[in-house]
C-alpha positions as CSV (number, residue, x, y, z in Angstrom):
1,X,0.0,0.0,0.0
2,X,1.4,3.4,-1.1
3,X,1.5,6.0,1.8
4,X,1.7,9.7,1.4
5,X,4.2,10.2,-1.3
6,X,3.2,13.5,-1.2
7,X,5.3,14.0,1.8
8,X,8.2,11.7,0.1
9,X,7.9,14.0,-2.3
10,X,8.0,17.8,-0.7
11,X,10.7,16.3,1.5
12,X,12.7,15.7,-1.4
13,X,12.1,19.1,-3.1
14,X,12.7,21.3,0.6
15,X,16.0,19.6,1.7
16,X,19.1,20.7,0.3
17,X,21.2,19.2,3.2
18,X,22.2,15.3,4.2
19,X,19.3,14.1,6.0
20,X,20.4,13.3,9.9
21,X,20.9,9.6,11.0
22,X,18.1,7.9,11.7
23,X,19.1,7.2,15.4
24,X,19.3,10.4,16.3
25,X,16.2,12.5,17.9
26,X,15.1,16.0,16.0
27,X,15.9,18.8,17.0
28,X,13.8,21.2,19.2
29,X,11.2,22.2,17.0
30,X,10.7,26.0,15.9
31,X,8.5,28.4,17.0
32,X,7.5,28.1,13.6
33,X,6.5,24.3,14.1
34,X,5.5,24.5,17.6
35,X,2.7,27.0,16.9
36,X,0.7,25.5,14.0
37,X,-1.9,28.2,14.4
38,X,1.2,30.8,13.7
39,X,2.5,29.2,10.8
40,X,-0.6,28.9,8.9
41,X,-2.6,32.1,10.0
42,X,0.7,34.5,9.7
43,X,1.8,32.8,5.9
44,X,5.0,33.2,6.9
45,X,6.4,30.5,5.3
46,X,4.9,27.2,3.7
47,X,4.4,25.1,6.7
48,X,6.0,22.0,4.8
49,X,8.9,24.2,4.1
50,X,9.7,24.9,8.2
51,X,13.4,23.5,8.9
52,X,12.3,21.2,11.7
53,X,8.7,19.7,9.5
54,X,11.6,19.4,6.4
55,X,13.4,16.9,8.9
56,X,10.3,15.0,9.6
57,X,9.8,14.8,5.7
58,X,13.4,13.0,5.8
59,X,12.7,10.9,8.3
60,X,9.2,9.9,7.1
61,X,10.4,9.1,3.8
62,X,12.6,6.7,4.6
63,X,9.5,5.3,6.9
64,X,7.7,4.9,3.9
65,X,10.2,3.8,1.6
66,X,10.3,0.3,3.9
67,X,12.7,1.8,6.8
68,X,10.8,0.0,10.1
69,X,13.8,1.0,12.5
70,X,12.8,4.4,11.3
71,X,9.7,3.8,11.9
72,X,9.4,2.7,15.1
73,X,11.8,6.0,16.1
74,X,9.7,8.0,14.6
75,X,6.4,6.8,16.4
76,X,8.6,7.4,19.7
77,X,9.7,11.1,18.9
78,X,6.5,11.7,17.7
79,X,4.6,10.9,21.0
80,X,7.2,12.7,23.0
81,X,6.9,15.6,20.7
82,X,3.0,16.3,20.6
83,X,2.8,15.7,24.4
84,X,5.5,18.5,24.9
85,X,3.3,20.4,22.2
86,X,0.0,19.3,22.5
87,X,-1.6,22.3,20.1
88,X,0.1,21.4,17.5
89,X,-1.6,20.0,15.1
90,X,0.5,19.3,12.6
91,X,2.7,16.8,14.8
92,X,-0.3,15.2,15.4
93,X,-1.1,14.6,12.3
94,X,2.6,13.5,11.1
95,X,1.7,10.8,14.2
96,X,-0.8,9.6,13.0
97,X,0.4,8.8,9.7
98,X,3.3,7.1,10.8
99,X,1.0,4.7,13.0
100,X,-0.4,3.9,9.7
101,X,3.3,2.8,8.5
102,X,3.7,0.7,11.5
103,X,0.0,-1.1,10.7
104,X,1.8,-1.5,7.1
105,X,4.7,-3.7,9.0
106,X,2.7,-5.2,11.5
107,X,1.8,-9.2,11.0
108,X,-1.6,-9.5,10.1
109,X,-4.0,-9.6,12.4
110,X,-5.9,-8.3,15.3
111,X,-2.9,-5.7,15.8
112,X,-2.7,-4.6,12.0
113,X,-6.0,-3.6,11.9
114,X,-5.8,-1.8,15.6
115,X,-2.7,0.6,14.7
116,X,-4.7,1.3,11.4
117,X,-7.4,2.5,13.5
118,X,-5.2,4.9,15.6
119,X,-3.3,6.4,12.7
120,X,-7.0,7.4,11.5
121,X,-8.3,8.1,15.1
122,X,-5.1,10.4,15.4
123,X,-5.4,12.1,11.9
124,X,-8.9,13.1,12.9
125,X,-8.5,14.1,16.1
126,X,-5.6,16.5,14.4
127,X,-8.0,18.2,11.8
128,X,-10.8,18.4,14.4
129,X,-8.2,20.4,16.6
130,X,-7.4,22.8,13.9
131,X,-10.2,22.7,11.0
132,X,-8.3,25.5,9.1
133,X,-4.9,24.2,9.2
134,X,-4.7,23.2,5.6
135,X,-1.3,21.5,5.9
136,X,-2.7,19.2,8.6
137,X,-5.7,18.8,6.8
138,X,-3.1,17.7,3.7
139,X,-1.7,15.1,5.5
140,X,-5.1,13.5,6.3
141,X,-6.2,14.0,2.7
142,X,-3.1,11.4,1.0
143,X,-3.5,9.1,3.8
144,X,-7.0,8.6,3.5
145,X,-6.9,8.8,-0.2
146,X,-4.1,5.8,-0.2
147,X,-6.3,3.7,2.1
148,X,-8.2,0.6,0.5
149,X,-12.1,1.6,-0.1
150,X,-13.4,-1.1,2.5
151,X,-12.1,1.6,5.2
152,X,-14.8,3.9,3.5
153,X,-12.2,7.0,3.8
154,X,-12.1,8.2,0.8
155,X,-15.7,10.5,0.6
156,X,-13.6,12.1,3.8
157,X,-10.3,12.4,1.6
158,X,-12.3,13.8,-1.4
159,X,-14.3,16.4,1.0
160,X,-10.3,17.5,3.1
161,X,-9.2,18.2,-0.6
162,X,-12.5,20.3,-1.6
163,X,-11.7,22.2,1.8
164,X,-7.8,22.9,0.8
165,X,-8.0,23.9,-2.7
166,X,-10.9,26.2,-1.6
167,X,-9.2,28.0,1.0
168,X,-5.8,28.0,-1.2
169,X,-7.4,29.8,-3.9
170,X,-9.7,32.0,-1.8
171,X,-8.4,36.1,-3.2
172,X,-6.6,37.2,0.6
173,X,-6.5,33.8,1.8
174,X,-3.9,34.0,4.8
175,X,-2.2,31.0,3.9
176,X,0.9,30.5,1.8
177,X,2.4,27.4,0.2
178,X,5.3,27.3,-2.0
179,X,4.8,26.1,-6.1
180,X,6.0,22.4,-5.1
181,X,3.1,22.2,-2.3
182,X,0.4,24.3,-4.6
183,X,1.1,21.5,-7.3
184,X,1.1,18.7,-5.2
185,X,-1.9,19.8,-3.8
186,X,-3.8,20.3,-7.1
187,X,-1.9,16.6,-8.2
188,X,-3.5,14.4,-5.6
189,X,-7.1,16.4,-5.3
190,X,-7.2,15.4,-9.5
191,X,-6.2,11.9,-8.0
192,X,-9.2,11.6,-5.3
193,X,-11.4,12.8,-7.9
194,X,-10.9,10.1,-10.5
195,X,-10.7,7.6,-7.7
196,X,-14.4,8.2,-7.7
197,X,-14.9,8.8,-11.5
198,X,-15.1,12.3,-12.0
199,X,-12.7,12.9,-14.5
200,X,-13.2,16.2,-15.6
201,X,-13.2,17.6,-12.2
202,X,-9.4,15.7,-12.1
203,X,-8.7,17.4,-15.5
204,X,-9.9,21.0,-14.2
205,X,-7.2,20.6,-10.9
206,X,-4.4,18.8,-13.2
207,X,-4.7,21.9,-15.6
208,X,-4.7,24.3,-13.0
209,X,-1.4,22.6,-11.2
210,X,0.7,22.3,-14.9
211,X,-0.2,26.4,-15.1
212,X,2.3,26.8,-12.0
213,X,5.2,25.3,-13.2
214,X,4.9,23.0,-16.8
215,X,8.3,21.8,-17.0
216,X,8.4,20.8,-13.0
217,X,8.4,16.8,-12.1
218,X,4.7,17.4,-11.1
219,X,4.0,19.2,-13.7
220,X,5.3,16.6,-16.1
221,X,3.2,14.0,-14.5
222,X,0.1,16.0,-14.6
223,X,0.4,16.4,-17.9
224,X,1.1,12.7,-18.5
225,X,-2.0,11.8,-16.3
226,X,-4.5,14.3,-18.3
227,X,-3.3,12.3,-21.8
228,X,-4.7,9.3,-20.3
229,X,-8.2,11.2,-19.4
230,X,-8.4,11.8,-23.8
């Protein structure tokens, strides 16, 4: 099961630097990250883009590329982290997707199925905290979208996105994401729309994402994906 390569994929375009050993802890987060509400409300900078969040984007990508040491850290910084910072949202949400990589490793059974549970419980409980957080919101959005349908998430994933590229496009909107986030957004909303067959709403995002950047891996891939809607 694929699981958020959005995030594998913003990680990739913000880091410039060698991503830290796995085994070592991240560092104290910035008041950029601690404060969701800040980041988001004062558009700043693109939330994804924060120094400390571009770590967890390391880290989380090599969780999802099969990494379960990294994993299992991860879970354990995580839960240290959004009790020392319980507002913040956007931790909790980065929690509960990596419970969702540890359901992916676990054995199958009762257990599988339990930690799949949490990662959702947790990614709700995130967006319920902080409805207008739009990168939290994200996060929940891919996860939910990468889930199987008999989890009957995707109406949910479909709905986040509606929400995100509303408020993103909204004339004064508050909120500021750089062109790799804008088109990722605008890649996987065309995605949860064709998941449940409407294509032309897919082709109306996937047109609007190639207008930010054509020649961009995203954009490349959008226009790949909207030759297969002819």
């Amino acid at each position: 099961m694929k699981l958020l390569f959005l995030l594998v994929f913003i990680g990739t375009m913000t880091l410039q630097a060698e991503t830290p050993p796995s085994e070592s802890s991240p560092p104290p987060p910035s008041d950029a990250a601690v404060d969701a509400h800040s980041t988001i409300k004062a558009a700043a900078i693109d939330p994804f883009q924060d120094p400390f969040i571009a770590t967890l984007h390391a880290r989380h990508q090599k969780a999802v590329e099969g990494d379960k040491k990294e994993v299992k850290l991860l879970v354990s910084d995580l839960e240290k982290l959004t009790a020392e910072n319980p507002q913040n949202s956007l931790l909790l949400a980065y929690l509960g997707s990596t419970y969702t990589l540890q359901s992916r490793d676990a054995f199958p059974g009762p257990t599988k199925l339990e930690l799949l549970k949490k990662g959702g419980k947790t990614l709700d409980q995130a967006v319920n905290q902080d409805p207008y957080n739009i990168a939290t919101r994200f996060i929940r959005a891919v996860n939910y979208y990468e889930l199987p349908r008999i989890f009957n998430k995707r109406n949910i994933s479909r709905e986040d996105f509606q929400i995100i590229v509303t408020q993103m496009e909204s004339p004064g909107s508050p909120c500021y994401f750089s062109d790799e986030t804008r088109q990722a957004i605008y890649y996987y909303s065309g995605f949860s729309y064709q998941q449940l067959k409407q294509p032309e709403q897919s082709k109306i995002l996937w047109q609007k994402g190639i207008q930010i950047s054509p020649f961009s891996s995203l954009g490349q891939k959008m226009q790949h994906e909207l030759k297969k809607l002819k």
